[in-house]
PDB file of N, CA, C and O in Angstrom, chain B, residues numbered from 101:
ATOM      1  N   UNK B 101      15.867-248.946 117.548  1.00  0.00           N
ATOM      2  CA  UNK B 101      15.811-247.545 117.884  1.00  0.00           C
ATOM      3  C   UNK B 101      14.356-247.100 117.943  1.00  0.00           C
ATOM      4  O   UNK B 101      13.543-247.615 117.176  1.00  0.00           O
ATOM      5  N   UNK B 102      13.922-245.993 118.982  1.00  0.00           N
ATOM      6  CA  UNK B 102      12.797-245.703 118.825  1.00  0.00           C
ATOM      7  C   UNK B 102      12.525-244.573 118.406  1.00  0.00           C
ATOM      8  O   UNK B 102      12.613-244.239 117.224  1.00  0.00           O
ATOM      9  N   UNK B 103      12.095-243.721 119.505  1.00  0.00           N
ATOM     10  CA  UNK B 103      11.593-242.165 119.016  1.00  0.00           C
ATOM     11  C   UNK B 103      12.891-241.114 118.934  1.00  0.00           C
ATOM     12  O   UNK B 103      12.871-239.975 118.467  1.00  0.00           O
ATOM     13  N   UNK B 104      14.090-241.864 119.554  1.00  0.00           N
ATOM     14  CA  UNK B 104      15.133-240.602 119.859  1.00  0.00           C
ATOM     15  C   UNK B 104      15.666-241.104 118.642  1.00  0.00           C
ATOM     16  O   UNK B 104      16.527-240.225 118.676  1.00  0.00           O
ATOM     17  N   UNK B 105      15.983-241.818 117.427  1.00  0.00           N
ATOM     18  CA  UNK B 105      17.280-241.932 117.032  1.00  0.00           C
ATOM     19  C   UNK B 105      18.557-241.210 117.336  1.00  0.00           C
ATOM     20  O   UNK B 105      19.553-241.833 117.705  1.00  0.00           O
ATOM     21  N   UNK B 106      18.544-239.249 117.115  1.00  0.00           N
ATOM     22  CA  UNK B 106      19.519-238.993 117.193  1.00  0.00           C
ATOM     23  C   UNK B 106      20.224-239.402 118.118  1.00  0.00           C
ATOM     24  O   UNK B 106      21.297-239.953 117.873  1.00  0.00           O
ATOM     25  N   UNK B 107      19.704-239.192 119.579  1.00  0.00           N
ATOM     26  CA  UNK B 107      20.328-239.561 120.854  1.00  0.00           C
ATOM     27  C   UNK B 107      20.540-240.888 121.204  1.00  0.00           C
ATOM     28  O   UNK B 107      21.329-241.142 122.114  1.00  0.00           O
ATOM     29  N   UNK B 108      19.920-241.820 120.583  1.00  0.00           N
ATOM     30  CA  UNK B 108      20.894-243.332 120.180  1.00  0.00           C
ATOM     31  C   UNK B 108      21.738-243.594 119.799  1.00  0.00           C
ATOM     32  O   UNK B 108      22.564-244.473 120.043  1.00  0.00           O
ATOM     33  N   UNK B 109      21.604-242.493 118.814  1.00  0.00           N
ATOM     34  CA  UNK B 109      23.190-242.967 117.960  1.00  0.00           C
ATOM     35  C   UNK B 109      24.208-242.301 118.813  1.00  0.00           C
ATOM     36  O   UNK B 109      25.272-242.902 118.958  1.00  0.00           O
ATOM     37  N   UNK B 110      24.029-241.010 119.474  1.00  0.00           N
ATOM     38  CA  UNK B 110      25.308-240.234 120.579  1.00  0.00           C
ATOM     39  C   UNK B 110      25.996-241.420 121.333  1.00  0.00           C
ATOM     40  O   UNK B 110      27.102-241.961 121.339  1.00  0.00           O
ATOM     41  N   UNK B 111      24.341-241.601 122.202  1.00  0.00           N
ATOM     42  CA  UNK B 111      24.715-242.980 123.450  1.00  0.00           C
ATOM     43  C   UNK B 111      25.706-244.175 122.607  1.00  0.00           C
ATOM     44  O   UNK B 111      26.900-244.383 122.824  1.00  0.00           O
ATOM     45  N   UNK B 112      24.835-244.868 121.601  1.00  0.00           N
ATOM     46  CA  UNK B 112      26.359-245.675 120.579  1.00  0.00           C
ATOM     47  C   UNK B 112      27.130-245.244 120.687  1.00  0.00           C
ATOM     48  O   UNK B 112      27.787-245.659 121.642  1.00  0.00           O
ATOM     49  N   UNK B 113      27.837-243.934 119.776  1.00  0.00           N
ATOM     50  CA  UNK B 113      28.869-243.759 119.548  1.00  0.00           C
ATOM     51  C   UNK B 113      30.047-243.652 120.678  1.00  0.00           C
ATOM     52  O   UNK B 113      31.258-243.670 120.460  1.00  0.00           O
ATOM     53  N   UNK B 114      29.336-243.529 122.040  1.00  0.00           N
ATOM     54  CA  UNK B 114      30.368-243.095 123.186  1.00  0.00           C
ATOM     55  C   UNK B 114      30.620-244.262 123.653  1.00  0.00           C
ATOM     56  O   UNK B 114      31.487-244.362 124.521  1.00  0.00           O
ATOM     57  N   UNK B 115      29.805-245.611 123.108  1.00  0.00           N
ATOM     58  CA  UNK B 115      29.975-246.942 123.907  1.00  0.00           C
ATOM     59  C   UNK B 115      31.450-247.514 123.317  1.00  0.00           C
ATOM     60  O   UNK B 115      31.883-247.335 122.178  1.00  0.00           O
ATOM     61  N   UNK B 116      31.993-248.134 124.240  1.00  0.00           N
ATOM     62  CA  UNK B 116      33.648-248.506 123.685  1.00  0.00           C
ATOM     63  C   UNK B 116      33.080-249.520 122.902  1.00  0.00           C
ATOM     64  O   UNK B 116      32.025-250.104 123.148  1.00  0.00           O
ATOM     65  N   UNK B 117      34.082-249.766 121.615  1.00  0.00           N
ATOM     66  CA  UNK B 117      34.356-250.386 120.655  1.00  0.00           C
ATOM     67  C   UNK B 117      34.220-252.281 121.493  1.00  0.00           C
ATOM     68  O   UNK B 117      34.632-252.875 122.490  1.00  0.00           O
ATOM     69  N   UNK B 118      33.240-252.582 120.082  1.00  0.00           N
ATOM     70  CA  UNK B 118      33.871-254.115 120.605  1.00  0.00           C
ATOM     71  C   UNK B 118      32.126-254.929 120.683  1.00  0.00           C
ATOM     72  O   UNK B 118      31.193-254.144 120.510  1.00  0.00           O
ATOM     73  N   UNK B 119      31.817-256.206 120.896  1.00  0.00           N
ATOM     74  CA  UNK B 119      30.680-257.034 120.486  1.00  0.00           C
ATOM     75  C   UNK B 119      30.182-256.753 121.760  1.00  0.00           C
ATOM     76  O   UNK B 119      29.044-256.292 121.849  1.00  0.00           O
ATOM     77  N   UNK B 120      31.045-257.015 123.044  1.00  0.00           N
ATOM     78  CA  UNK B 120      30.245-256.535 124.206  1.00  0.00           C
ATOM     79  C   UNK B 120      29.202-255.761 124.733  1.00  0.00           C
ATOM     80  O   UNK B 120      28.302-256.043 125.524  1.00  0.00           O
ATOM     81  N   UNK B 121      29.607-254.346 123.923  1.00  0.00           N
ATOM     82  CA  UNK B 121      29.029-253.096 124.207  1.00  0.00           C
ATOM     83  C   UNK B 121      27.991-253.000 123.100  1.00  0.00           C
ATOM     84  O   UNK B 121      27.454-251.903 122.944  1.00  0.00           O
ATOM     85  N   UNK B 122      27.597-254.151 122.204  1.00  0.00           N
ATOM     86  CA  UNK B 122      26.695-253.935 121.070  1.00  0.00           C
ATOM     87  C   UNK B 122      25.327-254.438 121.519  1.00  0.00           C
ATOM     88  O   UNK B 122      25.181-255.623 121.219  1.00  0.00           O
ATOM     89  N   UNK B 123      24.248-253.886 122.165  1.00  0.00           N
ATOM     90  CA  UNK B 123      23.277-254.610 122.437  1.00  0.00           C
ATOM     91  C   UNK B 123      22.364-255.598 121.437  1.00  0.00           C
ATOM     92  O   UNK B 123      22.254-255.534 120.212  1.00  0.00           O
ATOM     93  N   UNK B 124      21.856-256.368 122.214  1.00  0.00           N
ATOM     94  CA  UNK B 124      21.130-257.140 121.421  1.00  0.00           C
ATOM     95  C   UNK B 124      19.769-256.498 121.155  1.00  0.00           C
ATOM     96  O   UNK B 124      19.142-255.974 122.075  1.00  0.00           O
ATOM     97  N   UNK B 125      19.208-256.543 119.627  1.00  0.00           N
ATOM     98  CA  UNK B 125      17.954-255.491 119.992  1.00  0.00           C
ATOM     99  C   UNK B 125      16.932-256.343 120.554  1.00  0.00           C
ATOM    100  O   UNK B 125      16.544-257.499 120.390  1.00  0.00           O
ATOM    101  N   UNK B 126      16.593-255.199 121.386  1.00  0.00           N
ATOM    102  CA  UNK B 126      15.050-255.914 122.149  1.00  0.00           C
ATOM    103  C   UNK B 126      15.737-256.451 123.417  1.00  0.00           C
ATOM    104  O   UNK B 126      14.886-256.830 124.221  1.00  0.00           O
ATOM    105  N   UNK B 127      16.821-256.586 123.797  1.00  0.00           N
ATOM    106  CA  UNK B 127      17.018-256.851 124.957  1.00  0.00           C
ATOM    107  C   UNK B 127      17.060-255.614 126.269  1.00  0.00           C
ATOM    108  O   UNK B 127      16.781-254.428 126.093  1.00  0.00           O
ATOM    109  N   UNK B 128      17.440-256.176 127.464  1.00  0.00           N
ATOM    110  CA  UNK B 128      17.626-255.016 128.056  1.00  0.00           C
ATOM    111  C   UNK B 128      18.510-254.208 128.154  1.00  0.00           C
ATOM    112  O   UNK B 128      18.155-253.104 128.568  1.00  0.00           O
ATOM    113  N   UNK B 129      19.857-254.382 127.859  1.00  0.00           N
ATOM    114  CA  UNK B 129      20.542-253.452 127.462  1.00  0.00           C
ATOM    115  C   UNK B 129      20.448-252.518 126.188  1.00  0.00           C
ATOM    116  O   UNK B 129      21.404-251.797 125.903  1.00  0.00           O
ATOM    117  N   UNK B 130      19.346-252.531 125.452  1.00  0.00           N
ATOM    118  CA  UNK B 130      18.967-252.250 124.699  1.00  0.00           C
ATOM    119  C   UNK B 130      17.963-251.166 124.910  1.00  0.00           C
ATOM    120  O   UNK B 130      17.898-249.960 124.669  1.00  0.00           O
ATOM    121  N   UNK B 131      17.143-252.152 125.503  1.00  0.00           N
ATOM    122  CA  UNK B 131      15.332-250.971 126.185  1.00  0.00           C
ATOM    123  C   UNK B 131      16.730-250.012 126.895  1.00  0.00           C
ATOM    124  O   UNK B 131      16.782-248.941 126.291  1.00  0.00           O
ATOM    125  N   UNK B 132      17.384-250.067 127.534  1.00  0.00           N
ATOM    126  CA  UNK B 132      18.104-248.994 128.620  1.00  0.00           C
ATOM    127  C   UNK B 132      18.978-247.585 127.924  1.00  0.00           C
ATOM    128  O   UNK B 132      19.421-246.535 128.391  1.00  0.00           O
ATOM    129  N   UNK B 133      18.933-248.260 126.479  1.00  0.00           N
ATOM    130  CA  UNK B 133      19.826-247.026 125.674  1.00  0.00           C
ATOM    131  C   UNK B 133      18.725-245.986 125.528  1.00  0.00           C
ATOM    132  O   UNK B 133      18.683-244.813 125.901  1.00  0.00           O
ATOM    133  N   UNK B 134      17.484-247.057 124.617  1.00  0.00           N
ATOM    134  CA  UNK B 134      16.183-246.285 124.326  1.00  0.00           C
ATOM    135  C   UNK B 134      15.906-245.492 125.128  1.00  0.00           C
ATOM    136  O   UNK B 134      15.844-244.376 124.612  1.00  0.00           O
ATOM    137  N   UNK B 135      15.612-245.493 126.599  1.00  0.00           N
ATOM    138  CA  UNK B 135      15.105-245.225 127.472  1.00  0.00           C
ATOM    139  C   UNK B 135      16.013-243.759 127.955  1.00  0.00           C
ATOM    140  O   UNK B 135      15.504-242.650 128.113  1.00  0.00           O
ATOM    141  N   UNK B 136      17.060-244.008 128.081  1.00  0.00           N
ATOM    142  CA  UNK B 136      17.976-242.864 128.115  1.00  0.00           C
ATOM    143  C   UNK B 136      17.728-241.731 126.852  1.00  0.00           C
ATOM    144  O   UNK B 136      17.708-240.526 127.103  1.00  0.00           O
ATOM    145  N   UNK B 137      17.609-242.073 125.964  1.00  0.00           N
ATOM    146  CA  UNK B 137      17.411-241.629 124.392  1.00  0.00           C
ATOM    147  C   UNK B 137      16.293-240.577 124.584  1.00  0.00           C
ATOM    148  O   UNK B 137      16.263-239.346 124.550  1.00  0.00           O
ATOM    149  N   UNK B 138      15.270-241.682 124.829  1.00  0.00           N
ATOM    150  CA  UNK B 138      14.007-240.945 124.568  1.00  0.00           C
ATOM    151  C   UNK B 138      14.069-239.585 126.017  1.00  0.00           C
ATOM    152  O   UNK B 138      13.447-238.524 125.960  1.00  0.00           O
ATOM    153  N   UNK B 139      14.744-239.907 126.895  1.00  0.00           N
ATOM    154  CA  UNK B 139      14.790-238.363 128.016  1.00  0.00           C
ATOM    155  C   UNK B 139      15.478-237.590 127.843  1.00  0.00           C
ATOM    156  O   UNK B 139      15.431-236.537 128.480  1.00  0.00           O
ATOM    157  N   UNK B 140      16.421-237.854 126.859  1.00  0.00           N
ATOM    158  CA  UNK B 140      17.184-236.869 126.508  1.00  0.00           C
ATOM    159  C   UNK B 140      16.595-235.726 125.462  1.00  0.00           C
ATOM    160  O   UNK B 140      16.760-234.507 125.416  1.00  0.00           O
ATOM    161  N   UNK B 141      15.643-236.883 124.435  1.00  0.00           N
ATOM    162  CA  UNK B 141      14.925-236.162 123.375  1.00  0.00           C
ATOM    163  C   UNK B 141      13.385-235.148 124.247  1.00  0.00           C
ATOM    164  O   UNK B 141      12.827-234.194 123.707  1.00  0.00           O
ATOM    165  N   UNK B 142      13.065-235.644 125.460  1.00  0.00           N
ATOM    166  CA  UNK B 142      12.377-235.106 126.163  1.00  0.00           C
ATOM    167  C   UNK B 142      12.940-233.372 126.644  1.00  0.00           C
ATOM    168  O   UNK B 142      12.232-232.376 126.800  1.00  0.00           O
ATOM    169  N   UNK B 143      14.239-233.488 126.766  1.00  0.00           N
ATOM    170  CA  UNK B 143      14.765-232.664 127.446  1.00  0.00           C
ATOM    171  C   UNK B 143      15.021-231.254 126.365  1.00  0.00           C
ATOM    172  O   UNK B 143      14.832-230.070 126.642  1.00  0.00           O
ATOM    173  N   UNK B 144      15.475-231.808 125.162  1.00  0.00           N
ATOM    174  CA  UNK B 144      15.962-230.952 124.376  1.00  0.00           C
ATOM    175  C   UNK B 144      14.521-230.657 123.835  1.00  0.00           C
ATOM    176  O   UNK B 144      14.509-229.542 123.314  1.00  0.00           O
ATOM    177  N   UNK B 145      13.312-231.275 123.783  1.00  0.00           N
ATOM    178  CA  UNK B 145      12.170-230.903 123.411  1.00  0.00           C
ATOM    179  C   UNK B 145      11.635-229.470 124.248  1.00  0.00           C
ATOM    180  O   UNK B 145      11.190-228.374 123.909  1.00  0.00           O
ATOM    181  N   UNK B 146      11.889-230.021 125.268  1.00  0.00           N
ATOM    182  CA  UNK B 146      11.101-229.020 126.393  1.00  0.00           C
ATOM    183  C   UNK B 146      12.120-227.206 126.396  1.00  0.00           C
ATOM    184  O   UNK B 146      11.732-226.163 126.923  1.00  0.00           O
ATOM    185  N   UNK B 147      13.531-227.459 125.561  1.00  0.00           N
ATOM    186  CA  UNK B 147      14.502-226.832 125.813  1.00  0.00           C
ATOM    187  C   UNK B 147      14.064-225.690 124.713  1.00  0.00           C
ATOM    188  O   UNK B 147      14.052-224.461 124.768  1.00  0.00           O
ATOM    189  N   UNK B 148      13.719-226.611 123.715  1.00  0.00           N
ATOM    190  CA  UNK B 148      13.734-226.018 122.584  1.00  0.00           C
ATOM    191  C   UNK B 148      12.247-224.593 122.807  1.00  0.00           C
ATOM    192  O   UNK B 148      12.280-223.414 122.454  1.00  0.00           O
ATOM    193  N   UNK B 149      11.156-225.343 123.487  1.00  0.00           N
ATOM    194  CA  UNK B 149      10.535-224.235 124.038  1.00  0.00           C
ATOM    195  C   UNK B 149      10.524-223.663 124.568  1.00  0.00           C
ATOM    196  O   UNK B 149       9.588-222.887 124.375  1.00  0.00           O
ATOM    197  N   UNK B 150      11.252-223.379 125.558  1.00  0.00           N
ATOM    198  CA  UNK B 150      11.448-222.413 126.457  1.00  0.00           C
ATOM    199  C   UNK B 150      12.617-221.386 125.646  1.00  0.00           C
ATOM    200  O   UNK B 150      12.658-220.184 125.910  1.00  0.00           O
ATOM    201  N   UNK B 151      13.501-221.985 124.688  1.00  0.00           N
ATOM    202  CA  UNK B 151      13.953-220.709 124.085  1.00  0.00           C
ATOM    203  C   UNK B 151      13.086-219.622 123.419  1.00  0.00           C
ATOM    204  O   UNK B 151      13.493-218.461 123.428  1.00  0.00           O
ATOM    205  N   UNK B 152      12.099-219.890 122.933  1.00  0.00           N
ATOM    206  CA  UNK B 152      11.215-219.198 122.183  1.00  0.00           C
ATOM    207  C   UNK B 152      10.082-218.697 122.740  1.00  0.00           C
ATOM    208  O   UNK B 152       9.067-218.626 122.047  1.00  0.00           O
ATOM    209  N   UNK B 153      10.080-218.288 124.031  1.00  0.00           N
ATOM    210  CA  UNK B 153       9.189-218.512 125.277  1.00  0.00           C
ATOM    211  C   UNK B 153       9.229-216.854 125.197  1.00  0.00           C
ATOM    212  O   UNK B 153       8.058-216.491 125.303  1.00  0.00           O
ATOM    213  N   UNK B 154      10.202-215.561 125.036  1.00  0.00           N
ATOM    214  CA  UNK B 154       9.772-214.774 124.885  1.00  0.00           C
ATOM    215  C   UNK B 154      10.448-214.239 123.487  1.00  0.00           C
ATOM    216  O   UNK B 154      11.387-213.460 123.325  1.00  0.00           O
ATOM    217  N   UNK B 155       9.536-215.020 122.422  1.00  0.00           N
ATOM    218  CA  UNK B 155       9.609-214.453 121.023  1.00  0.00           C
ATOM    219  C   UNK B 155       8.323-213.646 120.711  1.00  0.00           C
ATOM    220  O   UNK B 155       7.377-214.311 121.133  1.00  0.00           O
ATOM    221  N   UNK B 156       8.033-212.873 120.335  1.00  0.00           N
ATOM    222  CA  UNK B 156       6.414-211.895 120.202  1.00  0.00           C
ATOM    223  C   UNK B 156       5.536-212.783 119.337  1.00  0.00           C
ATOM    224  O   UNK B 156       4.320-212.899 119.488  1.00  0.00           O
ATOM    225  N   UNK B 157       6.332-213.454 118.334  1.00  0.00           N
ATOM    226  CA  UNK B 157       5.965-213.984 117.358  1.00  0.00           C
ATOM    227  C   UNK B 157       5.130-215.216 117.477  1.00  0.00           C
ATOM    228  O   UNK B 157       4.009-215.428 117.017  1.00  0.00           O
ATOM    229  N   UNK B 158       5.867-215.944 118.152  1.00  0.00           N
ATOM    230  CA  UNK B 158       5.478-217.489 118.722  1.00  0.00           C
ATOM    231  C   UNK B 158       4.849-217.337 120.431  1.00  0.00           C
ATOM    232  O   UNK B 158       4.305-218.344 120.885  1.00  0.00           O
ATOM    233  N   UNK B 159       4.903-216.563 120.989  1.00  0.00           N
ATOM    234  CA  UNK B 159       4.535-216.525 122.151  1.00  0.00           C
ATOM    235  C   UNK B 159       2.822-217.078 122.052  1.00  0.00           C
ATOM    236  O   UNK B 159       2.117-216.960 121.049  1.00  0.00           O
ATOM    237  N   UNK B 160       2.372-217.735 123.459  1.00  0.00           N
ATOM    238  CA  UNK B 160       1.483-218.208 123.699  1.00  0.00           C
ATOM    239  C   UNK B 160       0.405-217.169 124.135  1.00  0.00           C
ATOM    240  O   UNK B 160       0.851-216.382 124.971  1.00  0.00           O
ATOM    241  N   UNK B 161      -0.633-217.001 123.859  1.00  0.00           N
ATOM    242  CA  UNK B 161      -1.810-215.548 124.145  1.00  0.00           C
ATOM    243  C   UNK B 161      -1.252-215.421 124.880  1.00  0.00           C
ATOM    244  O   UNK B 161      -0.376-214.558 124.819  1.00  0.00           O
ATOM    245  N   UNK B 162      -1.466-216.395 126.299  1.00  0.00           N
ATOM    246  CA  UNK B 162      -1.852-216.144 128.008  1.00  0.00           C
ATOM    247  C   UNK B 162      -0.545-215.379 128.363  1.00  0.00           C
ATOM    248  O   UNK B 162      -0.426-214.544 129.259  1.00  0.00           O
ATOM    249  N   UNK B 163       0.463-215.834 127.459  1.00  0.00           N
ATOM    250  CA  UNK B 163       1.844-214.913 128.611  1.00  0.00           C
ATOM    251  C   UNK B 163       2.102-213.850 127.241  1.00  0.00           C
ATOM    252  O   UNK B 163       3.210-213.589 126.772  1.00  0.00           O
ATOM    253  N   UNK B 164       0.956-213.392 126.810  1.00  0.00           N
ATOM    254  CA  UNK B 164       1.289-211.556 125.964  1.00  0.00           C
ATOM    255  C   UNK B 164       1.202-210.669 127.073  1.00  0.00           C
ATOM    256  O   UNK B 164       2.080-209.808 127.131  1.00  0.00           O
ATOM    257  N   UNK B 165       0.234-210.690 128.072  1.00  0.00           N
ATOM    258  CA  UNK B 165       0.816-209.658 128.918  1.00  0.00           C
ATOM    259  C   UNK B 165       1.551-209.192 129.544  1.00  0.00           C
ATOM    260  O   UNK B 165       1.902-208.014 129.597  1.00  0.00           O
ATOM    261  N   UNK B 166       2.088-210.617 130.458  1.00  0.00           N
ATOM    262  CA  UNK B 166       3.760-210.682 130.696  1.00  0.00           C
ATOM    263  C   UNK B 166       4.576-210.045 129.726  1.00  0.00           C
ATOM    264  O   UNK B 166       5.210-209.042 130.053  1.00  0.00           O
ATOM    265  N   UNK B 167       4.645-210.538 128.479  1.00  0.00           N
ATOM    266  CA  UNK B 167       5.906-209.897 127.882  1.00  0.00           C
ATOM    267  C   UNK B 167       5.380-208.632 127.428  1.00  0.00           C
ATOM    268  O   UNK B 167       6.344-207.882 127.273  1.00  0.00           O
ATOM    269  N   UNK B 168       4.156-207.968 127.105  1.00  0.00           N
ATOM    270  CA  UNK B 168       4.294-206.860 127.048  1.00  0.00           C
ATOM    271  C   UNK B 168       4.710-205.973 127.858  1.00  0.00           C
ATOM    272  O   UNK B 168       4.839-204.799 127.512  1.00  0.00           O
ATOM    273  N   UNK B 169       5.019-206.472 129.233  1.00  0.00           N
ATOM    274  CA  UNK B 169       4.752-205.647 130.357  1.00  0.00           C
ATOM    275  C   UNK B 169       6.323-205.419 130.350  1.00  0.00           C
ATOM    276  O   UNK B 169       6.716-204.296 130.667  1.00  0.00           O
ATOM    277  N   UNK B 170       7.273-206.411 130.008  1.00  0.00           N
ATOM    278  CA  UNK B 170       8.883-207.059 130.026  1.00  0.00           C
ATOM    279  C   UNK B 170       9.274-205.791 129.230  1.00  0.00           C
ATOM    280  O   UNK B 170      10.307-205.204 129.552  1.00  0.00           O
ATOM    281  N   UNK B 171       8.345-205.230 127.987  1.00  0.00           N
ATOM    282  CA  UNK B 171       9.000-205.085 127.091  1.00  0.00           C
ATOM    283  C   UNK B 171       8.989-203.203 127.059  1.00  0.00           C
ATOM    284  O   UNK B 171       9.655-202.338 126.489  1.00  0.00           O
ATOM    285  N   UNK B 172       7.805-203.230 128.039  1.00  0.00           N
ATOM    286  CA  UNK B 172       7.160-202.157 128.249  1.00  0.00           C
ATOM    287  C   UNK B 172       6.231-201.207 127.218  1.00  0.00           C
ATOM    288  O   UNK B 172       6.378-200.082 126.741  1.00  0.00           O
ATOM    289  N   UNK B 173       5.367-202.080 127.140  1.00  0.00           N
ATOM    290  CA  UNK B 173       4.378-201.635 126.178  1.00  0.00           C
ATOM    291  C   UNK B 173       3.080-201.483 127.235  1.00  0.00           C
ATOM    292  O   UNK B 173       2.757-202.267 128.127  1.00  0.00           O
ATOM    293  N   UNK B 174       2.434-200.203 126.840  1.00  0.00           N
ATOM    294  CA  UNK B 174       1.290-199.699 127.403  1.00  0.00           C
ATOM    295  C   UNK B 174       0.354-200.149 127.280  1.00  0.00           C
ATOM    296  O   UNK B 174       0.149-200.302 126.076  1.00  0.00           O
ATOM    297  N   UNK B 175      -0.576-200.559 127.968  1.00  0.00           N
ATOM    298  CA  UNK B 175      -1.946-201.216 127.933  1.00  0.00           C
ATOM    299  C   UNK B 175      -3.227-200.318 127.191  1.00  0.00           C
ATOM    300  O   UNK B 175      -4.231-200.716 126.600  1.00  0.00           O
ATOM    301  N   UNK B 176      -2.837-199.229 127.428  1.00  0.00           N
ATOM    302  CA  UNK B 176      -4.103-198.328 126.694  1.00  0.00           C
ATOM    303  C   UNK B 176      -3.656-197.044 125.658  1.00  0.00           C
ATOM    304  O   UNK B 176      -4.522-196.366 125.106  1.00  0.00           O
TER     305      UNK B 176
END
């Protein structure tokens, strides 16, 4: 397992039962779980910021004016 565990273990758990579906580690059916894993953990990474994208709190300087403007707060 690499950087995703959680999303390794999902991809496992949905694989049908049985020695077949058990990769060998380090093989390529293996790199291919990882690989899936780690874009998934990409995805929910990128997800996770954009929820918080207009929090006042966590917001990034450059887009305070944007959301002040969203929120309607006066400049002067």
């Amino acid at each position: 397992m690499t950087h995703a565990p959680f999303f390794r273990q999902v991809l496992d758990s949905l694989m049908p039962r049985g020695s077949v579906w058990r990769p060998a580690r380090g093989g390529h059916f293996d790199k291919l779980l990882d690989g899936k894993a780690d874009g998934k953990q990409e995805t929910l990474d990128d997800l996770g910021h954009l929820a918080n994208i207009r929090n006042p709190h966590s917001c990034p300087i450059e887009l305070l004016p944007d959301l002040e403007r969203e929120f309607g707060v006066s400049t002067n």
